[in-house]
C-alpha positions, 0 to 999 in steps of 0.5 A: 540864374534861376530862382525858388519859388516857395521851395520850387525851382525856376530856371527864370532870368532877370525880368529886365523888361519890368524894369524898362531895360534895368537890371535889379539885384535882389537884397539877400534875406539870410542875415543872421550875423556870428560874434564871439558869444552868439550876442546880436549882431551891430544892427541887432541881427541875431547872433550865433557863437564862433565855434571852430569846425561848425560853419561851413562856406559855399563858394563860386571861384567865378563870382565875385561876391564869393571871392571877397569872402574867400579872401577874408578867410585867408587873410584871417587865418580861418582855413582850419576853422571854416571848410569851404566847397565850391561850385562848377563854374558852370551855371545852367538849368539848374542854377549853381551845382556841385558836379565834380566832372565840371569842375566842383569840389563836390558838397562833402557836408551836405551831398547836395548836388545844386546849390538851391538844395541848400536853400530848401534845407533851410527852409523849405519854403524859400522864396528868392535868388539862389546866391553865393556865397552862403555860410552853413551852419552845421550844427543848425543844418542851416544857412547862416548869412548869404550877403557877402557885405556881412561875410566880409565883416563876421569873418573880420572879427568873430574868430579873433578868439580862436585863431589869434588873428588880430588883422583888421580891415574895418577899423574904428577910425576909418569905418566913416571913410570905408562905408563911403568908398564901399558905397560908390564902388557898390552901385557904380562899379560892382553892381555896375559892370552888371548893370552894364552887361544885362542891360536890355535896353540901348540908353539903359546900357549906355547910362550905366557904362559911362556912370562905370567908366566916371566911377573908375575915372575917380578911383584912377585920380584918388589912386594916384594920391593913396596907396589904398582906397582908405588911405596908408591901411589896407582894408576890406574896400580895397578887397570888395574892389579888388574882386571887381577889377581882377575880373574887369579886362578877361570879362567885363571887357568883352562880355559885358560891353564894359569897353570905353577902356580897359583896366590895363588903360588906367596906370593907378588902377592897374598897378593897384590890381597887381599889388592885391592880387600879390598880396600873400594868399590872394593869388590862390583864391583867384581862378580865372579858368573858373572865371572865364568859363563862367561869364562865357559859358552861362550866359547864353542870352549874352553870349548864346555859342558859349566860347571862351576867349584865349585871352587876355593875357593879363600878367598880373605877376608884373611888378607893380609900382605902389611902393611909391606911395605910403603903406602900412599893410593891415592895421592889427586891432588893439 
C-alpha cells in the first residue's frame, strides 16, 4: 500500500511507529458528490449531473470498501449506466495495478496499468493514499469520489431517474438510526479488524482485538431481535457490515489475529451473513479467490512466504434461519 507524493510514487507502508503502534486511516480527498441536476451535494460538495455512460468504477474485488459500492450498483440496477474495471488482487511495489495475467479486467477506459495513474491524471500533483474504489468521471477525465461511505449514498439516489430503480437504502426516517449503526460498525469493526491486523505493537494489538470482539459482541445481541441492523428494512448499514463479515473467517481470522472467535461462532451473526450474501446479486460481487489472494499475498510484513490458505470452507450457500424475524426487503422510496 503505497502512496503519491506531489504526483510521485512511494512504495511506503503504514508509519505505525509515529503512531505508538496504531494504525491511522487517512480521510480520502476526493469528494465531489453526483445528484440528478449537478446541484451541490447534502453537505454542499460540489455536484456533477447523472448522466448515463459517463462515469466509470474502478474496483478491487479483495477490498472491502470497493465491495460496498459493487453491491449498490447491482442492487440499483446501474450495470448498464456505470462500467466497472477491476484491480488484480495482487498489491505490490506498485500499489493497486491493472495486469490481466494476475487476475485484472485490464482499464479499457483509461489504458492505465496502475491505479495510481488514475490519481495523476487527475491531478498530477496528488499527494495521499492511492485507494479504491474510485468513480471516474469521463467526460472530465477525472476522478469524481474515492470515499466509499459517499459511493454508497450517490449510487442510492443520483440514477433513480434514469433507471427506474426506486430501492432505498438510506431512507428519511431511519437515517438518525443508520448513521448511528454506521458509526460503531466503522471504527470498531470495519476500521478494527484493520487496526487489529497492523498493529505494530502487543497492548496496541490487543486493545483493539477486544474492542472488535465487544463490538461484534453487541451486533450478536441486537441480531437476535432484528432482522437487520436497522430494523425490519434492509439498508446500506447492513451492506457497509456485511463486506466486513464475509471476509472475517477466510481473512481476518487468520491473517489479521482477529481470533478470540470466529464469525462461525456467532449464530446471529452468521446466519445474518448467509442471508446477505444470498440476497439477489450480492453473491456475484463476492470473489473470495481474489480476497484470499489478496490479504496472503500482499502483505509480506504480515505474512512474509505469501501462502493462501486452503480454507476455510465456509458454505455460505447454507440455509440461514433469519426468516424467524420480521422483514421487508428494501423499502422503495415514495
Amino acid at each position: 500500500m503505497g502512496l503519491l507524493i506531489d504526483g510521485q510514487w512511494h512504495d511506503h507502508w503504514y508509519d505505525t511507529k509515529a503512531h505508538g503502534g496504531e494504525f491511522v486511516r487517512e480521510s480520502a480527498k476526493l469528494r465531489d458528490w453526483i445528484t440528478v441536476d449537478g446541484a451541490a451535494g447534502p453537505d454542499g460538495q460540489p455536484g456533477r449531473p447523472a448522466e448515463a455512460g459517463r462515469y466509470h468504477l474502478y474496483v478491487s474485488l479483495a477490498c472491502p470498501w470497493a465491495h460496498r459500492a459493487l453491491i449498490m450498483r447491482r442492487l440499483k440496477g446501474l450495470e448498464s449506466l456505470i462500467g466497472v474495471s477491476h484491480t488484480s488482487p495482487l498489491m505490490l511495489d506498485q500499489g493497486w495495478s491493472y495486469r490481466r495475467d494476475e487476475g485484472s479486467s485490464g482499464d479499457a477506459l483509461n489504458g492505465v496499468d496502475f491505479h495510481h495513474q488514475l490519481y495523476t491524471l487527475t491531478d498530477p500533483h496528488y499527494t495521499g493514499r492511492v485507494t479504491v474504489p474510485a468513480l471516474w468521471d469521463g467526460q472530465a477525465g477525472e476522478i469524481v469520489n474515492n470515499e466509499s461511505a459517499d459511493l454508497v449514498r450517490i449510487l442510492n439516489g443520483a440514477f433513480d431517474d434514469l433507471t427506474g430503480n426506486r430501492l432505498d437504502l438510506y431512507p428519511q426516517d431511519l437515517r438518525e438510526t443508520i448513521d448511528a449503526v454506521n458509526a460503531d460498525v466503522y471504527d470498531h469493526i470495519n476500521n478494527g479488524v484493520y487496526k487489529t491486523g497492523f498493529a505494530t505493537d502487543q497492548a496496541v494489538y490487543e486493545k483493539h482485538v477486544e474492542t472488535l470482539f465487544a463490538a461484534l459482541d453487541r451486533l450478536e445481541t441486537r441480531l437476535a431481535e432484528w432482522r437487520y441492523l436497522a430494523g425490519e428494512w434492509l439498508t446500506e448499514a447492513d451492506i457497509r457490515l456485511f463486506t466486513t463479515l464475509v471476509r472475517f473467517d477466510a481473512v481476518y481470522h487468520g491473517h489479521f489475529k482477529c481470533n478470540l472467535r470466529r464469525l462461525e461462532d456467532y449464530p446471529n451473526l452468521a446466519n445474518y451473513v448467509r442471508e446477505l450474501y444470498q440476497w439477489p446479486g450480492v453473491a456475484e460481487t463476492v470473489d473470495m479467490d481474489h480476497i484470499q489472494r489478496h490479504y496472503y499475498m500482499s502483505h509480506a510484513n504480515i505474512n512474509p512466504n505469501g501462502i493462501v490458505p486452503a480454507g476455510p470452507l465456509l458454505g455460505l450457500d447454507r440455509p440461514h434461519d433469519r426468516e424467524r424475524l420480521p422483514g421487508r426487503g428494501i423499502r422503495e422510496k415514495g
